[in-house]
C-alpha positions in Angstrom: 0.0 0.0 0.0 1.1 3.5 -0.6 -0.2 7.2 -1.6 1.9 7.8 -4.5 -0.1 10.3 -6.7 -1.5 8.5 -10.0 -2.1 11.1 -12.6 -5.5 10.9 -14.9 -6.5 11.8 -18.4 -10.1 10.8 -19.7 -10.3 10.5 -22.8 -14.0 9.6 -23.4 -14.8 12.7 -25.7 -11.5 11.8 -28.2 -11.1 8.0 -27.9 -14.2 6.9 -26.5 -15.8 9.0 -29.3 -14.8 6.4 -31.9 -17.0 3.7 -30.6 -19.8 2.6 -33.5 -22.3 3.2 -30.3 -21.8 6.9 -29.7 -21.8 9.9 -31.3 -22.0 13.1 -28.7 -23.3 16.4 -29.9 -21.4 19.6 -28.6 -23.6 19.9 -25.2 -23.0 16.2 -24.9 -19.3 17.0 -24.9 -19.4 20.0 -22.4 -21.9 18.2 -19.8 -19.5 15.4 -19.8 -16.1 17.5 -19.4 -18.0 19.3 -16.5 -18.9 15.7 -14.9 -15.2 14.6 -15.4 -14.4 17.6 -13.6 -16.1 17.2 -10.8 -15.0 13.9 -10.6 -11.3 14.7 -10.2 -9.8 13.8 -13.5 -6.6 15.5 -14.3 -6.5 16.0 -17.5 -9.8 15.8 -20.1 -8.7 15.0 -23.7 -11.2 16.4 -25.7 -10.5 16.0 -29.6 -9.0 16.5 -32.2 -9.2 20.3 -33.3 -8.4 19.8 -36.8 -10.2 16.3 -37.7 -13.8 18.2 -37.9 -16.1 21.0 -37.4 -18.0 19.8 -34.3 -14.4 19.7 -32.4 -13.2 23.3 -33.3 -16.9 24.2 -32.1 -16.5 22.7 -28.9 -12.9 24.2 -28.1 -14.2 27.9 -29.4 -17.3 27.2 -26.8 -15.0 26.0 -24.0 -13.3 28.9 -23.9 -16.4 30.3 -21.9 -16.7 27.1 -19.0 -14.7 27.6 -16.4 -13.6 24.3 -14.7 -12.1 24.1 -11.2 -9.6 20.9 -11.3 -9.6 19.6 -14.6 -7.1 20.8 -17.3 -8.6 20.4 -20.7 -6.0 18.6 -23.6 -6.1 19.0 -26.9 -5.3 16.0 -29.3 -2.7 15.7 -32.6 -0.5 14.0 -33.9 3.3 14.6 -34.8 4.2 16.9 -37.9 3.5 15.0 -41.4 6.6 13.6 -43.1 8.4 15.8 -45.3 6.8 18.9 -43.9 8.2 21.7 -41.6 6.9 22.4 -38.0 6.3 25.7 -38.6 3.9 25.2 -41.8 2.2 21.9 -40.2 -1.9 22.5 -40.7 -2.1 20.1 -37.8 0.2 21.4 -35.4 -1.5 24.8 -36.1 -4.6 23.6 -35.2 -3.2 22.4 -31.5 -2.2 25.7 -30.8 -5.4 27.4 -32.0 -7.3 24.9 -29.9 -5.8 27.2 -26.7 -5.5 24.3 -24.4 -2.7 24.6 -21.8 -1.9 20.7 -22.6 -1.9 18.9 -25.9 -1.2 15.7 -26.5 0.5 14.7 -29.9 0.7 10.7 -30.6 3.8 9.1 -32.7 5.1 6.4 -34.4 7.1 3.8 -32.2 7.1 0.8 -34.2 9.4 0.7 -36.6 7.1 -1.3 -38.8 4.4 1.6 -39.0 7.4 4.1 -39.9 8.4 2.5 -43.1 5.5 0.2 -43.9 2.6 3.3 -43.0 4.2 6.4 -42.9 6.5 5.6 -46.0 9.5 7.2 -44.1 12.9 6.8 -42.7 13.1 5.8 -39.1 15.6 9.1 -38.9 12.7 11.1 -40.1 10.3 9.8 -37.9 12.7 10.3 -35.0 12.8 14.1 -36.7 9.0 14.4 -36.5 8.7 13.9 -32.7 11.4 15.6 -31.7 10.9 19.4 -33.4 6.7 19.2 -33.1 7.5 18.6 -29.2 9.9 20.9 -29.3 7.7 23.8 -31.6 5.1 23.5 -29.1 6.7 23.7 -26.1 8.0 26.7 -27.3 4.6 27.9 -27.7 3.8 27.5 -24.1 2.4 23.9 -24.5 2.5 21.1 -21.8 3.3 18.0 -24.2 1.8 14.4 -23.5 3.3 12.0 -26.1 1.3 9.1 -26.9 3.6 6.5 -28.5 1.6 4.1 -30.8 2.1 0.9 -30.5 4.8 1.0 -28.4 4.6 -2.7 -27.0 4.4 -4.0 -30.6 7.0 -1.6 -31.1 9.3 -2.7 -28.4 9.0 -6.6 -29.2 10.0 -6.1 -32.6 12.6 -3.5 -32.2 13.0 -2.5 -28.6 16.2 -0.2 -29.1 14.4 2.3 -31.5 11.1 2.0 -29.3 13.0 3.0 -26.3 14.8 5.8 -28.5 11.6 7.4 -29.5 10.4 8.0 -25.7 13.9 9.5 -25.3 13.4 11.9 -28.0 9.8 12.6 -26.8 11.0 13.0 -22.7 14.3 15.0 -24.2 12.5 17.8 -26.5 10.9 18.4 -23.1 7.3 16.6 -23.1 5.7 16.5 -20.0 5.0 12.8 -19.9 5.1 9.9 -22.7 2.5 7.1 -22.6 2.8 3.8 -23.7 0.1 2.5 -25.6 -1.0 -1.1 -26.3 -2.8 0.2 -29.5 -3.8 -3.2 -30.6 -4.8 -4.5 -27.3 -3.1 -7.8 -27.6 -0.6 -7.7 -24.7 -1.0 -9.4 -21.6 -0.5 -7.9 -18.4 3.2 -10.0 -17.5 5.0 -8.4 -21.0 3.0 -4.6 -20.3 4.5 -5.0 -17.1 8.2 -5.8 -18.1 8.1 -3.7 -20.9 7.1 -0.9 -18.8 9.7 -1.3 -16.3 12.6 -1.3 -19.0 10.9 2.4 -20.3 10.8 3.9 -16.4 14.4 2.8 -16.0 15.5 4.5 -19.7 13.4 7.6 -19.3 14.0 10.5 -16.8 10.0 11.8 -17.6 6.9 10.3 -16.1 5.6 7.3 -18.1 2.0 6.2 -18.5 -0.3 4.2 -20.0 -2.9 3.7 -22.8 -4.4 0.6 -23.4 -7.1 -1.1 -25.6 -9.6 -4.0 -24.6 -9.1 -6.4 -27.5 -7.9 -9.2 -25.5 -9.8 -8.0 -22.5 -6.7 -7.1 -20.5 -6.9 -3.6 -20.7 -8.3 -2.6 -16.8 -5.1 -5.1 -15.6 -2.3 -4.3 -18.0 -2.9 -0.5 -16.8 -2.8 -1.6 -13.2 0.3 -4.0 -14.1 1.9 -0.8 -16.2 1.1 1.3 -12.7 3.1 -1.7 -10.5 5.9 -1.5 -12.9 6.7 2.6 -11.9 4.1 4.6 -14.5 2.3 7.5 -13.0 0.1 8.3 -15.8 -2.8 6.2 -16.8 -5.0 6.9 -19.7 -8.7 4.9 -20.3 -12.3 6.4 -21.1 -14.8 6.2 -18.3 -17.3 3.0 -18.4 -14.5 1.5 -21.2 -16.1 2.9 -24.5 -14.0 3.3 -27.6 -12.7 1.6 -31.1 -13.8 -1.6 -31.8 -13.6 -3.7 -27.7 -12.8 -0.5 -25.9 -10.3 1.0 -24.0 -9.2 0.5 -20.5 -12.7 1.5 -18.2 -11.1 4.6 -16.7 -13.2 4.1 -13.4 -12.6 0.6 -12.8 -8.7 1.6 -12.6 -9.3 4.1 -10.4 -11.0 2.5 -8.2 -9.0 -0.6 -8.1 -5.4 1.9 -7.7 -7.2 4.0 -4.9 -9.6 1.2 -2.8 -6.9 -1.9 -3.2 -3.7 -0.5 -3.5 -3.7 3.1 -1.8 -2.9 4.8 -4.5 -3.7 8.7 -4.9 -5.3 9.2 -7.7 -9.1 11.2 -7.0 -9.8 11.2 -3.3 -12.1 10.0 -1.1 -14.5 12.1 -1.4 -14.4 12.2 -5.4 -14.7 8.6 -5.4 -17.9 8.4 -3.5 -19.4 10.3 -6.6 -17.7 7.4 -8.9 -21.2 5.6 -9.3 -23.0 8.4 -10.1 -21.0 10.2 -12.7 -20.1 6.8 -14.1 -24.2 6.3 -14.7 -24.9 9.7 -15.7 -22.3 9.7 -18.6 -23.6 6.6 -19.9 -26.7 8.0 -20.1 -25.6 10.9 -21.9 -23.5 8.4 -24.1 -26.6 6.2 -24.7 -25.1 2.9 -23.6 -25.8 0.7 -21.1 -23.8 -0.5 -18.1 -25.3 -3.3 -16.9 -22.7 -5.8 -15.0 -19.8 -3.6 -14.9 -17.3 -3.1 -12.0 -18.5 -0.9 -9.0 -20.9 1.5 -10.9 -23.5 -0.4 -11.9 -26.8 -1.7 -10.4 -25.4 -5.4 -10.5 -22.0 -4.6 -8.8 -23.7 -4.9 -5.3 -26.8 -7.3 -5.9 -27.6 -10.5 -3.8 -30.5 -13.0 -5.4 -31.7 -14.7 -2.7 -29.9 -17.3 -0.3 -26.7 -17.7 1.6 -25.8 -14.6 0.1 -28.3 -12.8 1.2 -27.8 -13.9 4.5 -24.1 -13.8 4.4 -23.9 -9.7 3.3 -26.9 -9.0 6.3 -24.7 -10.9 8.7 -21.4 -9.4 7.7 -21.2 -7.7 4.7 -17.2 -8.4 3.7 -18.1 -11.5 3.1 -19.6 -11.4 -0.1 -18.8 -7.8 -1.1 -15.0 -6.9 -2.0 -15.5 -3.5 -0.8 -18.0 -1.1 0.4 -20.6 -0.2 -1.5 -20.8 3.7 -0.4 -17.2 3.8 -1.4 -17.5 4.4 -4.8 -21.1 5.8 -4.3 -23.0 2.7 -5.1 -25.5 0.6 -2.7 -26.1 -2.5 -2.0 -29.4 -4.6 -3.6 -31.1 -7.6 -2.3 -32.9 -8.9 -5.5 -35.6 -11.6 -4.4 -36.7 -9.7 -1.2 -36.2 -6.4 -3.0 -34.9 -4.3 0.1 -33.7 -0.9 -0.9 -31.4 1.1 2.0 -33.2 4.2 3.2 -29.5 5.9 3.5 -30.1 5.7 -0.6 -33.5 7.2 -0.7 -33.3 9.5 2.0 -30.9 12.4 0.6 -33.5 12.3 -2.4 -36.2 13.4 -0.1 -34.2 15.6 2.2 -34.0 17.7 -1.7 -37.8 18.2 -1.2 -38.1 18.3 2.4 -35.4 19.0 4.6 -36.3 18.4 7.6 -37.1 14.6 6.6 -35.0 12.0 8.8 -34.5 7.7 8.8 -37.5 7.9 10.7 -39.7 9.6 8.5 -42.8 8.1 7.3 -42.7 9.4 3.9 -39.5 7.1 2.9 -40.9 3.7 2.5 -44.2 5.0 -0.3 -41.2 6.9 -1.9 -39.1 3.8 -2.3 -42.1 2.1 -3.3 -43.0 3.6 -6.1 -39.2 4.1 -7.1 -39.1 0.5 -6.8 -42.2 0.2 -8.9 -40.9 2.6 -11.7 -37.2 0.7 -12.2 -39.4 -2.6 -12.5 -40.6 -0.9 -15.4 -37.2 0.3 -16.7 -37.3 4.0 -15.4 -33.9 5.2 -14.4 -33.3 8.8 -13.1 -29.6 8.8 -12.7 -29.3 11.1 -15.5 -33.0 12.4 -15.0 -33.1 14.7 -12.0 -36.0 16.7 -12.9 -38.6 13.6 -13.1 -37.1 12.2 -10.2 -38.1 15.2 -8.4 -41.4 15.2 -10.1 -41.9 11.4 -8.7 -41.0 12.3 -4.9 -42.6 15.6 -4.8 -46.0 13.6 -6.3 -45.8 10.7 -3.8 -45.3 13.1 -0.6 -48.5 15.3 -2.2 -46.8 18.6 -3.0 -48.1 18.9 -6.5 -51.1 20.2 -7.9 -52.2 19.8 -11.4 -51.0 22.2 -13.6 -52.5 20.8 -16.5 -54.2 17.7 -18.2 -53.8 16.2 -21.7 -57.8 15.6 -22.4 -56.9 13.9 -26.3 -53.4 14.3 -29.0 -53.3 13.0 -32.1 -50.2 12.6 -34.5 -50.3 12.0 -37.6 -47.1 11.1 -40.2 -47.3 11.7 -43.9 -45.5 12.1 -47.1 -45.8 14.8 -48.4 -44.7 18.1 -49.4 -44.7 20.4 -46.9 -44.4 24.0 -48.6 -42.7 25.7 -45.8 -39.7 23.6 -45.5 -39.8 21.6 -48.7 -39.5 18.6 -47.2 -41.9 15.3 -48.6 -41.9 13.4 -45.0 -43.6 15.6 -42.6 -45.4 15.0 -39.1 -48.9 16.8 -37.8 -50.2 16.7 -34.0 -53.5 17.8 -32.4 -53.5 18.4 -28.5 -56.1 18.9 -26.7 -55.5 20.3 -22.8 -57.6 21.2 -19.9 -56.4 23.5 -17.5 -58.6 24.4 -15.0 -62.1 24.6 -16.1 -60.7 25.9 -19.6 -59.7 24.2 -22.5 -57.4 24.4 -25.7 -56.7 22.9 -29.0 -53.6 23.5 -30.5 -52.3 21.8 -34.4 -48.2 21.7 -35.0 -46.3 20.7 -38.5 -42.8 19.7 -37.9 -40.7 18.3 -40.5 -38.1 17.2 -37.7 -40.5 14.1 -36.5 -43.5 13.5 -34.6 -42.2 13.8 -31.2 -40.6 17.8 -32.4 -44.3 18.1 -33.4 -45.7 17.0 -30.1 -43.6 19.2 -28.4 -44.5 22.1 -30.6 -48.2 21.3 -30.0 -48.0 21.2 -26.4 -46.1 24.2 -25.4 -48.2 26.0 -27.8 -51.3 24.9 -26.2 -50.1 25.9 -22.7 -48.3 29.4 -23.4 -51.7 30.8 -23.1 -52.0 30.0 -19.4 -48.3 30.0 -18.7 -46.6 32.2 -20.8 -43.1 31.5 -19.2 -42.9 27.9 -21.4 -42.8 30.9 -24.9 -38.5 30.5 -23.0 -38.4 26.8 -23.0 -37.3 24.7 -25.9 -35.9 20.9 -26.0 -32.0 20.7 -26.7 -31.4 16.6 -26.5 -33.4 13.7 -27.4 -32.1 10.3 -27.0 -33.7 6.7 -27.0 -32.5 3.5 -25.6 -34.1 -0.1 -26.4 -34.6 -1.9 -22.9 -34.7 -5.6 -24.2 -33.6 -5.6 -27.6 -34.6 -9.7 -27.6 -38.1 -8.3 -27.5 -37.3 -6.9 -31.3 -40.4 -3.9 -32.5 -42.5 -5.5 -29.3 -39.4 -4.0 -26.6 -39.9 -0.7 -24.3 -37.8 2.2 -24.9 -36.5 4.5 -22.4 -36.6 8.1 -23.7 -34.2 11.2 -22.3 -35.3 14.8 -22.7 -33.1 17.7 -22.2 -35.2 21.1 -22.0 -33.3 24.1 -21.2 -35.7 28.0 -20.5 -32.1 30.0 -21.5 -30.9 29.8 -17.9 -31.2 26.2 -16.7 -31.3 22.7 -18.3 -33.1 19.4 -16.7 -33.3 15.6 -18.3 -36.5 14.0 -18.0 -37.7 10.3 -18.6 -40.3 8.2 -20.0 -40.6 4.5 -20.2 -43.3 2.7 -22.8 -43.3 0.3 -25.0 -44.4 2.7 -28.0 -41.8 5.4 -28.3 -44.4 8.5 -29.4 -45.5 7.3 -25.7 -42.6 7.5 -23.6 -41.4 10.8 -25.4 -44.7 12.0 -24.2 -44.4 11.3 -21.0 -40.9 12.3 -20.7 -41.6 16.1 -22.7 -45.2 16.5 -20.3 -41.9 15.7 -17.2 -40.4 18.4 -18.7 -43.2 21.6 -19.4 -44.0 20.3 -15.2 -40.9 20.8 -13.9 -40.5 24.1 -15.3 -43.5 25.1 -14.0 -42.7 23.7 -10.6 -39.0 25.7 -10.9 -41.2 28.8 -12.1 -43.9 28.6 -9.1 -41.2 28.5 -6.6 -39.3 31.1 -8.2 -42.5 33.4 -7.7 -42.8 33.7 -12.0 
């Protein structure tokens, strides 16, 4: 055991990015680097500045977010061959991007330096050596990812071991071994780790794929071996199997071998970060380490009995550690320490020995069964607890909608495939009927139809418009027949809120999740006094 400090970079928004699951918007990207940072990462790598427009957006938008740990990194790679430094569209982009810290990957196989790049290994050595240099003299902090280095290194480990020495030399801050392929097992990342510590005087770390499945232990074997720089995305997304699950490193460093890498504190908000990206990522994390719902569950039994009589037993660590809780599946026990801060938001004078906290777990219980999660939907999570304690009052019904989908032309927009809806509301003793067109899809016409339909009596929701949409497939055995879980992010100009709906026809969960949202701004505006 020990507190050495273990440095962090993240790179979910550049790496992860690459995954054939995920594609993040902007706002995607910026939620998630504000997450990260509260979460304790060092260092956030975000992109690639040059590779495409929705990456020079976000680092021209970022220039606005403050962030109070986290240091965001911009990505590149190396100067092209034949080109100078100084005329290098790539390396120009890295410096427009603004970031304190960029990080610039290489060639360290000599097999990819004759056989890809078409080059000299002289050259190559030329190419790391003046971009780290160019930038540093720009006022850069230089991270330099050497690709493939452990393919590198068995094939040719004298001109592996000179390229980190170049890198660490032309003054980078720290270079990072990659297992690009993700073929290594964790006894040869170790060893060749070890042999790049002793021959470099800069830190070393560690970037490693999940192709063989090893990528969570060669990091923690590259760690053992004397690197101080680890590199993964969190929950494990990226190219192809992944990279190494940034959070399951972390926690495994800090809670097994006393590492320093995010503090205690930090790590207690592991779980729900964890969930709350994957949300916003539109994956699922069913069954992985720590964070998710299965980490702690007990079906029934010995188990069962074992955890209640001492926990230890069946439970490697502590739930609350990492911000998780513990489940009993048969008997379906849920803590009250887990449902209690959640009421405490509404009420709080609440306590463990309030009578409100077991109809409040009930009807959470009763809304999971049905495939509700609110991890990354705070705003109908409130809705639920304020509705079973009685605090809300009706702000409005929905008496009939109809949508209807057609093809054809719609003048206004030109488009041929074009979606109509019809609401019908009640609030009060009053009513209102209210037709939208959209050409963006029934549920943008929905939405249209229902604000429309309220402004009348609330003329605050004229500020509110939806700014995310996202739909996840809850059994995907159950084919066209499967519930959906919809996400809705609304923002009025000043704050945003994610809602939820759950139904087996998605028109019917987005309604349910977009009616979440039009009542929690109206809750949010009541209490303001609007």
């Amino acid at each position: 055991m020990n507190n050495k400090k273990i440095n962090t970079l993240d790179t979910t928004l550049r790496d992860g990015a690459q995954s054939v699951a995920v594609s993040f918007s902007v706002d995607d990207k910026i939620r998630i680097v504000k997450l990260l940072d509260e979460l304790g990462i060092d260092l956030i790598e975000a992109g690639n500045p040059s590779s495409n427009v929705k990456d020079a957006e976000f680092f021209r938008e970022m220039v606005e977010v403050t962030l109070n740990h986290s240091k965001l990194v911009a990505f590149g790679s190396t100067r092209r061959v034949g080109v100078r430094v100084q005329d290098d569209q790539m390396t120009a982009a890295l410096l427009s991007a603004g970031t304190e810290y960029v990080t610039i990957f290489g060639k360290s196989w000599d097999l990819h330096v004759t056989d890809i790049l078409k080059t000299t290994l002289e050259e190559n050595i030329a190419m790391i050596k003046e971009t780290t240099e160019y930038l540093v003299s720009h006022g850069r902090r230089v991270i330099f990812d050497a690709e493939h280095y452990y393919d590198g290194y068995k094939r040719n480990p004298e001109y592996a071991i000179e390229v980190i020495k170049t890198a660490c030399a032309a003054g980078c801050e720290a270079v990072c071994l990659c297992d690009t392929n993700g073929g290594c097992f964790p006894d040869e990342i170790y060893d060749i780790t070890k042999a790049a510590c002793e021959a470099v005087d800069c830190p070393v770390g560690v970037h490693a794929h999940n192709d063989s499945g090893m990528a969570v232990s060669n990091s923690i074997m590259a760690v053992k071996a004397g690197a101080e720089h680890v590199q993964g995305t969190l929950n494990g997304i990226g190219e192809r199997c992944g990279n190494a699950n940034l959070g399951t490193i972390m926690a495994n460093l800090q809670l097994k071998r006393g590492y320093d890498v995010i503090g205690e504190e930090n790590m207690r908000r592991l779980t729900e970060i964890s969930r709350t990206v994957a949300e916003i990522s539109n994956i699922g994390i069913s069954g992985m380490p720590y964070v998710s719902k299965n980490a702690f569950s007990h079906k029934a039994g010995m188990h069962i009995d074992g955890v209640k009589k001492r926990s230890e037993s069946f439970e490697h660590v502590e739930p609350a550690r990492v911000g998780n809780e513990r489940t009993f599946m048969v008997s379906e026990v849920a803590g009250k320490s887990a449902v209690l801060p959640l009421i405490q938001k509404v009420d709080p004078t609440a306590d463990k020995n309030s009578p409100m906290i077991k109809p409040v777990m009930d009807a959470l219980k009763e809304l999971e069964f049905e495939g509700y999660q609110f991890e990354a939907a705070e705003a109908s999570l409130y809705i639920v607890i304020t509705n079973v304690l009685g605090l809300n009052k009706t702000f409005f019904e929905i008496e009939r909608f109809r949508i209807m989908i057609e093809q054809d032309r719609l003048p206004e927009v030109g488009e041929e495939d074009y979606s109509s809806a019809i609401v019908k509301v009640k609030v009060g003793g009053e009513y209102e009927i209210t037709a939208a067109d959209s050409a963006s899809g029934p549920v943008n016409a929905i939405d249209i139809a229902l604000r429309k339909s309220l402004e009348r009596f609330y003329p605050s929701l004229k500020d509110m418009r939806l700014v995310d949409y996202k739909v996840r497939v809850l059994d995907s055995a159950a084919a066209t027949g499967a519930k959906v879980r919809v996400l809705v992010e609304s923002t009025d100009g000043g704050d945003r809120w994610t809602t939820v709906g759950v139904s087996k026809d998605v028109i019917m969960a987005s309604r349910k999740a977009l009616v979440d949202s039009i009542i929690y701004k109206l809750i949010k505006d009541e209490k303001n006094g609007k």
